[in-house]
N, CA, C and O of each residue as an XYZ file, in Angstrom:
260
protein
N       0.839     -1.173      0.000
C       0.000      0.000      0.000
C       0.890      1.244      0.000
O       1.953      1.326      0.616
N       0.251      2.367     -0.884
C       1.206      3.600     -0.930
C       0.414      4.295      0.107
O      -0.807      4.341      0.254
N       1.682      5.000      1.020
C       1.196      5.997      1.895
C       1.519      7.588      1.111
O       2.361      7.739      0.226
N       0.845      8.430      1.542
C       1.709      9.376      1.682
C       1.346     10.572      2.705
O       0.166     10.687      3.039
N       2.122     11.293      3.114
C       2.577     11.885      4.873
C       3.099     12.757      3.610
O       3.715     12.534      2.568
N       2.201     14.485      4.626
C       2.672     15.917      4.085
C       2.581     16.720      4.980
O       1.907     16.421      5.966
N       3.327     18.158      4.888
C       2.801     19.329      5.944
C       2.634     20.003      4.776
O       3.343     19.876      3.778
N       1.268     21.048      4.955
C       1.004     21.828      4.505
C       0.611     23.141      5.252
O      -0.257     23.105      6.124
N       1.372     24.534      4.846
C       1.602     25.706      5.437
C       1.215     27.069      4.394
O       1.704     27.198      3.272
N       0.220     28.057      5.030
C      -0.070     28.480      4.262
C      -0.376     30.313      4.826
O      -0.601     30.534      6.016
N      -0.343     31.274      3.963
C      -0.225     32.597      4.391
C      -1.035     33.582      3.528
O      -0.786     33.750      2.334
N      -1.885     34.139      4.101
C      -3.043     34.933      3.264
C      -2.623     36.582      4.184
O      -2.633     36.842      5.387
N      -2.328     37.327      3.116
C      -2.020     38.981      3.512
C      -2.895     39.816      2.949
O      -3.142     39.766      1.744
N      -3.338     40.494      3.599
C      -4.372     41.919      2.338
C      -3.793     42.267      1.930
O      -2.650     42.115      2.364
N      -4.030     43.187      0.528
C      -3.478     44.024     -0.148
C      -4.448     45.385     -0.480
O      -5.595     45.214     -0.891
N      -3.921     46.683     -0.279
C      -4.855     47.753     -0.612
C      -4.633     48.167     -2.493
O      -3.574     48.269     -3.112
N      -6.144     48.340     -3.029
C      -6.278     48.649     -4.152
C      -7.297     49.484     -3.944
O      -8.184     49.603     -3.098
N      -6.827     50.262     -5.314
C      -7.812     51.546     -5.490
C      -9.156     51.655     -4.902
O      -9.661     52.552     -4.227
N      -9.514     50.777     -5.226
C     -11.259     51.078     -4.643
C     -11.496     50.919     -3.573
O     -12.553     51.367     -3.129
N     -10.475     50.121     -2.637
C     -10.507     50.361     -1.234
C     -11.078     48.921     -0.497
O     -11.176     48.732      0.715
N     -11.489     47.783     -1.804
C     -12.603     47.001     -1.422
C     -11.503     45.761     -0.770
O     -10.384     45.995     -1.228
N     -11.486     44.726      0.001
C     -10.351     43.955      0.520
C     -10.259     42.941     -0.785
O     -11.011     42.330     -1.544
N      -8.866     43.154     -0.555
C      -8.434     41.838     -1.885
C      -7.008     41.535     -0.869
O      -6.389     42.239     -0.072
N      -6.796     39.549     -1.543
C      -5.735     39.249     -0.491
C      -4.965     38.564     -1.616
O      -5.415     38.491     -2.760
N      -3.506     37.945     -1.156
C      -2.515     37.710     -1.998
C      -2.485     36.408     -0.762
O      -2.756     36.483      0.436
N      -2.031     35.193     -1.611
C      -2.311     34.089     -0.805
C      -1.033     32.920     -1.145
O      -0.763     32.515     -2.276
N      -0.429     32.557     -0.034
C       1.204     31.614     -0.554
C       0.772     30.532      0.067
O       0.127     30.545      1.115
N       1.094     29.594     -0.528
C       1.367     28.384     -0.078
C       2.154     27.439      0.075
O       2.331     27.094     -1.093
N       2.991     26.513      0.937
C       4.076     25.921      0.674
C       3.456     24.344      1.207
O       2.627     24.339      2.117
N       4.006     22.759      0.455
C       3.261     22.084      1.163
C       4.917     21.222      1.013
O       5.778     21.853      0.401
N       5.283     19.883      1.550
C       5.962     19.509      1.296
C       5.596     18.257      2.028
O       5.269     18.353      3.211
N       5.623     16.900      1.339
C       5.559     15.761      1.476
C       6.538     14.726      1.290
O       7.696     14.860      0.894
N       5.571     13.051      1.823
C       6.601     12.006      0.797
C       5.788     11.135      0.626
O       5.124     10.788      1.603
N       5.573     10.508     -0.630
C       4.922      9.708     -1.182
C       5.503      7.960     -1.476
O       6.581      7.880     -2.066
N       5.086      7.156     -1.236
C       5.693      5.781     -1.281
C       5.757      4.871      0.087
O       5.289      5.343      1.123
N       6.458      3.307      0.073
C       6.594      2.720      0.670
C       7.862      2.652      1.317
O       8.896      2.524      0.661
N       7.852      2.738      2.713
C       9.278      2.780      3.336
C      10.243      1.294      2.889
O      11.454      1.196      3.086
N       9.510      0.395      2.360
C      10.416     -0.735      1.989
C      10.786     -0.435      0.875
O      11.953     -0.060      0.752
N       9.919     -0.502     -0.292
C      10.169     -0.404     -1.556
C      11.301      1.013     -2.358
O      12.494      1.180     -2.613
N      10.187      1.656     -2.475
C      10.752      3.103     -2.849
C       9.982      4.587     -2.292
O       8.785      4.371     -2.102
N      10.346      5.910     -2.013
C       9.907      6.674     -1.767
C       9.928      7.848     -2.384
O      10.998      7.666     -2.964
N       9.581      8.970     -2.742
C       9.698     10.230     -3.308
C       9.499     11.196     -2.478
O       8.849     10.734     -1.541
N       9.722     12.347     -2.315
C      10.218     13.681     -1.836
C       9.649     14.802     -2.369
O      10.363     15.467     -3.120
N       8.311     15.242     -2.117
C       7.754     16.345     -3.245
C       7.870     17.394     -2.554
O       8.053     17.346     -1.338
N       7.774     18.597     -3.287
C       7.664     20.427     -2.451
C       6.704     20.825     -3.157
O       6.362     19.916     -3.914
N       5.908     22.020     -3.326
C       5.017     22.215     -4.014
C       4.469     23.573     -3.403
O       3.865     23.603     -2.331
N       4.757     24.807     -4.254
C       4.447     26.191     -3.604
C       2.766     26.891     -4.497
O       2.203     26.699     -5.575
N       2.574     27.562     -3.520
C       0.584     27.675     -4.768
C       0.693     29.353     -3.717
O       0.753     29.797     -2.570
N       0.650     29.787     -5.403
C       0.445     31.197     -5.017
C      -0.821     31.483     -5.689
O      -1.219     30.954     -6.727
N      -1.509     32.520     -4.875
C      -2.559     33.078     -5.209
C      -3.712     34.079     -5.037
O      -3.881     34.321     -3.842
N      -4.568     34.745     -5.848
C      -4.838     36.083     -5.206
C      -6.389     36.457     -5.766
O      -6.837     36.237     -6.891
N      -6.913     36.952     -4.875
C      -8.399     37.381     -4.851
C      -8.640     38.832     -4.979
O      -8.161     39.650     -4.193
N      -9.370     39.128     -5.952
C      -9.706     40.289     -6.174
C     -10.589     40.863     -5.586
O     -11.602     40.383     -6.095
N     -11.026     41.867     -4.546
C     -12.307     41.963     -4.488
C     -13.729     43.008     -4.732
O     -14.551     43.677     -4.106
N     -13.283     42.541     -6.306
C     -13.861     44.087     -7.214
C     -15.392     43.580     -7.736
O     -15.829     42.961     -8.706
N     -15.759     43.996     -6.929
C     -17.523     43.407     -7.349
C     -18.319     44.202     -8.438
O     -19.504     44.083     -8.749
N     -17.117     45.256     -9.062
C     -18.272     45.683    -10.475
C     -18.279     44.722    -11.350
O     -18.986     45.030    -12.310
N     -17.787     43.657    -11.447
C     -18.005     43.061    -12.482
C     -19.204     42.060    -13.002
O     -19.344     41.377    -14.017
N     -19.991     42.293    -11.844
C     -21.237     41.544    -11.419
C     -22.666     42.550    -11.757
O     -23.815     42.116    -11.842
N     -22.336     43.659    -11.881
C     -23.273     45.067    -12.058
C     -23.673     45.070    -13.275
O     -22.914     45.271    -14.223
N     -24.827     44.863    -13.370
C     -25.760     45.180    -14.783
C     -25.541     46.379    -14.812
O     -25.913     47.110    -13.895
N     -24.787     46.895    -16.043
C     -24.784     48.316    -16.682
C     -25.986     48.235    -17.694
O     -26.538     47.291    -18.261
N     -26.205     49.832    -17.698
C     -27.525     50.056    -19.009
C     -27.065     51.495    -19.428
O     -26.975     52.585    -18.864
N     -26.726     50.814    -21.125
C     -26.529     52.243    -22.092
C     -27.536     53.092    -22.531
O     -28.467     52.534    -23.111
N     -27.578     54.031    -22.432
C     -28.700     54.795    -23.297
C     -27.647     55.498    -24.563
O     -28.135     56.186    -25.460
């Protein structure tokens, strides 16, 4: 049977933009190991960046005249 055993660590910061509305910038770091302690094992890292906007005009029915 494959196991696999990870820590995963993670960091969410605000960021100020123009409109003032909260938007965050988001890191992630995870690092594991995948496999059997008899057989063979692997060693993964794995970083996840990422970021939320939080600009809600884009949801606003505009109307042209």
């Amino acid at each position: 049977q494959i196991r696999d055993y990870g820590m995963t660590f993670g960091l969410g910061m605000p960021i100020a933009v123009r409109n003032g509305l909260p938007s965050f910038l988001n890191l992630g770091f995870q690092v594991g190991q995948l496999g059997h302690p008899d057989l063979i094992t692997d060693t993964y890292f794995k970083v996840n960046l990422g970021f939320m906007l939080g600009d809600n005009s884009w949801f606003y029915k505009r109307k042209y005249k």
